[in-house]
C-alpha positions as CSV (number, residue, x, y, z in Angstrom):
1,X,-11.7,-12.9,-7.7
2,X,-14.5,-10.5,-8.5
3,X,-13.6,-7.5,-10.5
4,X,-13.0,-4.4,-8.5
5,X,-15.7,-1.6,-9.2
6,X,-14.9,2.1,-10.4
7,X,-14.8,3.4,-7.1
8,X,-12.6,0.6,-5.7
9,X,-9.6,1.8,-3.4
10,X,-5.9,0.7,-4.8
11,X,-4.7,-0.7,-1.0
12,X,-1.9,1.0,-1.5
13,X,-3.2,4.1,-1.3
14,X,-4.0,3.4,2.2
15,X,-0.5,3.2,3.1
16,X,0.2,6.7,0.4
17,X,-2.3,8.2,2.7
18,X,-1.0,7.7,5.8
19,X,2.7,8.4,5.2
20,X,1.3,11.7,3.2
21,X,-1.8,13.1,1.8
22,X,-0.5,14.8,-0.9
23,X,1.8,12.0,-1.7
24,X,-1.4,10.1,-1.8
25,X,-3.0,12.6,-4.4
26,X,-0.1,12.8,-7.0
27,X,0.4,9.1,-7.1
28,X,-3.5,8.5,-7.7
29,X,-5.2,11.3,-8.9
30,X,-2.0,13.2,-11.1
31,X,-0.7,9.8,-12.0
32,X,3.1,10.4,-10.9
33,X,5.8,8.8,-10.2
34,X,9.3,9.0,-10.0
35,X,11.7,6.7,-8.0
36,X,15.1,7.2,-5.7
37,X,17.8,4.9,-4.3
38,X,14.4,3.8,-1.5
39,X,12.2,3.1,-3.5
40,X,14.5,1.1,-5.8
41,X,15.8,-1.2,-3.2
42,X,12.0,-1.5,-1.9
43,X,11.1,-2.6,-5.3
44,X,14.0,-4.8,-6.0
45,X,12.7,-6.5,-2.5
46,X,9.5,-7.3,-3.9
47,X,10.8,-8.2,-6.9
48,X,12.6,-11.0,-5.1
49,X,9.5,-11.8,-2.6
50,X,7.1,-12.2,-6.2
51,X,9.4,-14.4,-7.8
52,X,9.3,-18.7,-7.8
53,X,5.2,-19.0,-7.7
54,X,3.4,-21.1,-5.6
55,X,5.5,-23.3,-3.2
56,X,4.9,-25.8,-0.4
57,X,6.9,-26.1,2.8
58,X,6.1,-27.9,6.2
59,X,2.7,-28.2,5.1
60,X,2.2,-24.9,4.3
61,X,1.8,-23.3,0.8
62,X,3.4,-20.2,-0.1
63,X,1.5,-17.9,-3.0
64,X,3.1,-15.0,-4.1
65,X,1.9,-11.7,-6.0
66,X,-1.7,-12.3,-5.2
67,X,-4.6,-9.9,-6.5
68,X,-7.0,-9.1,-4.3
69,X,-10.1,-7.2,-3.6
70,X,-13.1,-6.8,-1.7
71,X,-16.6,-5.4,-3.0
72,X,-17.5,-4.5,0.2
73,X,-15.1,-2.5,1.4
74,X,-14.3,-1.3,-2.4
75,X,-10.3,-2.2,-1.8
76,X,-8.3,-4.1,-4.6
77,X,-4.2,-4.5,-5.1
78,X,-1.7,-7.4,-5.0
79,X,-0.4,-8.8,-1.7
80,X,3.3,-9.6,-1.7
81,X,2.9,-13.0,0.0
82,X,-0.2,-14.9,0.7
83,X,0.4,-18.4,3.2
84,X,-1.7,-21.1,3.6
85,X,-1.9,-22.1,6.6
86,X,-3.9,-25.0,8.7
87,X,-6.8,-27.6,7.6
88,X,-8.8,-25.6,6.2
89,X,-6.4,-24.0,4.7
90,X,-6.6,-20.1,6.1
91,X,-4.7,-17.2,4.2
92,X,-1.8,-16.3,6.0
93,X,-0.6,-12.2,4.2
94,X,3.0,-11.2,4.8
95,X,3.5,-7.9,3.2
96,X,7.7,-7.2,2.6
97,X,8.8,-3.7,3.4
98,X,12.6,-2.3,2.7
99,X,13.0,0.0,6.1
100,X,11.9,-0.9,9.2
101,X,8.6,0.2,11.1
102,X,6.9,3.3,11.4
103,X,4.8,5.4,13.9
104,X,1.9,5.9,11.4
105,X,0.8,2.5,11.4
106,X,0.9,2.8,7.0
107,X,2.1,-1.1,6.8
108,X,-0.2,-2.1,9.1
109,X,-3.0,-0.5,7.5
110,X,-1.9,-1.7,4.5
111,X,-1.6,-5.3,5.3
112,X,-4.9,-5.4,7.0
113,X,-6.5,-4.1,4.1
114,X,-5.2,-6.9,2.7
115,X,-6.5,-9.4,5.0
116,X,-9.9,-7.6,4.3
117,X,-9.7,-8.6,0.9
118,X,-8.7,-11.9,1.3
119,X,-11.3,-12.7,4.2
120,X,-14.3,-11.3,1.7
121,X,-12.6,-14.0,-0.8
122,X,-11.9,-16.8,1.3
123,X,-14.8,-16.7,3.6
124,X,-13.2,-16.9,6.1
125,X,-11.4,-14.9,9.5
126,X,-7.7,-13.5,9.1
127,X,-6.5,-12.5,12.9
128,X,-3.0,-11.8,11.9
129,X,-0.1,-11.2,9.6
130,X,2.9,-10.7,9.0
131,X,5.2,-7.4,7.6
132,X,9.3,-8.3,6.9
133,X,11.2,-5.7,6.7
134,X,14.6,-5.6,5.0
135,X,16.8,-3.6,7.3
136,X,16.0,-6.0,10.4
137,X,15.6,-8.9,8.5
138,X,12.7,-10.4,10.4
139,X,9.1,-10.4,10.3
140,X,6.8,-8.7,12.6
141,X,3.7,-10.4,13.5
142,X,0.5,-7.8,12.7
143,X,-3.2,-8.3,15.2
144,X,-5.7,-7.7,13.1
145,X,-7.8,-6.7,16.0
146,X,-11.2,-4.2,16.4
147,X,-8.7,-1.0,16.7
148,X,-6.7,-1.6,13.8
149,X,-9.4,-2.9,11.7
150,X,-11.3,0.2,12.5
151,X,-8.4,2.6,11.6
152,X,-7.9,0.5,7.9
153,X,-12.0,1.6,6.6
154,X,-11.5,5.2,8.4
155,X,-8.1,5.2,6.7
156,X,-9.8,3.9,3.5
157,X,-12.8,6.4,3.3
158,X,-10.9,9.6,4.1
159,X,-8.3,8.7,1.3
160,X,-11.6,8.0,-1.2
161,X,-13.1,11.0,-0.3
162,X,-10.1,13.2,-1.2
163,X,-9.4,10.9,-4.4
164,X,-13.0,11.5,-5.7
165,X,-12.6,15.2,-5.0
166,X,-9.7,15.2,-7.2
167,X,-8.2,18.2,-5.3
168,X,-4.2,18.3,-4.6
169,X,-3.6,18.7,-0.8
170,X,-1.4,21.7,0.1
171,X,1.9,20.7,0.6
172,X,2.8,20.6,4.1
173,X,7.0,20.4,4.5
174,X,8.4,17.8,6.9
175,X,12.2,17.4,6.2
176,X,12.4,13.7,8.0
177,X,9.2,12.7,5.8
178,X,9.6,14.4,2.9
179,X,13.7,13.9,2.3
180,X,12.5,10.0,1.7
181,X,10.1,10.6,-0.4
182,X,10.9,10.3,-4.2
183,X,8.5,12.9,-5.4
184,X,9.9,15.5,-3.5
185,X,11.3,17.3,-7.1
186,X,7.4,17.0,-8.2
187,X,5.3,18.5,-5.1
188,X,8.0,20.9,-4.3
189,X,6.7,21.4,-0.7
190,X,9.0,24.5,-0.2
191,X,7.3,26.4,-3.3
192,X,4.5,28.1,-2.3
193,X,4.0,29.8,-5.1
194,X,1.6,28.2,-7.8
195,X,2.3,25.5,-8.9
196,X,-0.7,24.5,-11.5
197,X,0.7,25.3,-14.9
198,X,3.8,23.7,-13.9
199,X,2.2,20.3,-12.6
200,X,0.1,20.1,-15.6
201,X,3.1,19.5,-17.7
202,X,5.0,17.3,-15.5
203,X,1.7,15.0,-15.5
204,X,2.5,14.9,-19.5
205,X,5.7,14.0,-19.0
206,X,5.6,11.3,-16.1
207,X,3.5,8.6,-15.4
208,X,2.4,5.9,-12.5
209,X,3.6,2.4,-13.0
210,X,0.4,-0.4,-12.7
């Protein structure tokens, strides 16, 4: 795998963006983090999905914690689960998610940034995936067709754009959305005061995992 350049996209970022734009900026650009009961059991799930290595079943191998990237479309990250699938072998991502699915499409952007990155590596075509979700306990089979394809780069460059300009988004209060998000205690979307002097200090005192 080629190493990503400086202005290379984390994918998960994508899926930051969508969900929430200022989520997006404190995560990548202010560097915090902080995690509730969600994002632990999320975690703990791909904890479980990364673990074993490689392993081979009914002619198909199974790869697991994969980094990625693609020069192209300046994208990097890790994907969850990567199959191999067919003669030639053809990557296969499934991409393991805690909840269940969601109207902004953030998994599937996710996962087809993914199959981005692995196409660019691979030389190859990816037309689908997979994302399991925890609560259902099945996977749902992702089309990596022209419409989502398209949403993934416009997805992609909007997030960079903001990221480069380094600027926090405004908050913008949304209790389903932002009661599941774990830093809701750090963007404080009901404060409208200023909230500069304050975030500089929690940025000393918090920090992103890799």
């Amino acid at each position: 795998m080629s190493n990503p350049g400086p202005d290379s996209l984390p994918v998960s970022a994508l899926q930051h963006w969508l969900f929430c734009p200022r989520q997006c900026a404190l995560i990548h650009v202010e560097r915090l983090w902080a995690e509730n009961w969600l994002t632990a059991s999320g975690r703990i799930l791909h904890e479980r999905a990364d673990a074993g290595g490689a392993s081979r079943r009914d002619g198909v191998r199974t790869l697991r914690s994969v980094s990625i990237a693609s020069a192209r479309h300046g994208l990097h990250g890790l994907a969850d689960v990567v199959e191999m699938r067919g003669q030639p072998p053809r990557p296969y991502p499934v991409e393991y998610k805690r909840g269940r699915p969601k109207s902004h499409h953030a998994d599937e952007v996710q996962l087809c940034a993914q199959a981005l990155c692995l196409e660019e590596m691979c030389a190859c075509d990816i037309p689908e995936g997979a994302l399991f979700y925890g609560q259902k306990r099945r996977r749902q089979t992702v089309l990596f067709d022209e419409g989502l394809r398209a949403l993934t780069l416009e997805t992609a460059r909007q997030a960079r754009q903001a990221l480069a300009r380094g600027a926090l988004p405004a908050p913008a209060y949304d209790p389903r959305r932002c009661k599941a998000c774990s830093l809701f205690s750090l963007c404080r979307p009901k404060d409208r005061r200023a909230v500069g002097p304050w975030l500089r200090r929690a940025v000393q005192a918090e920090a992103v995992p890799e």
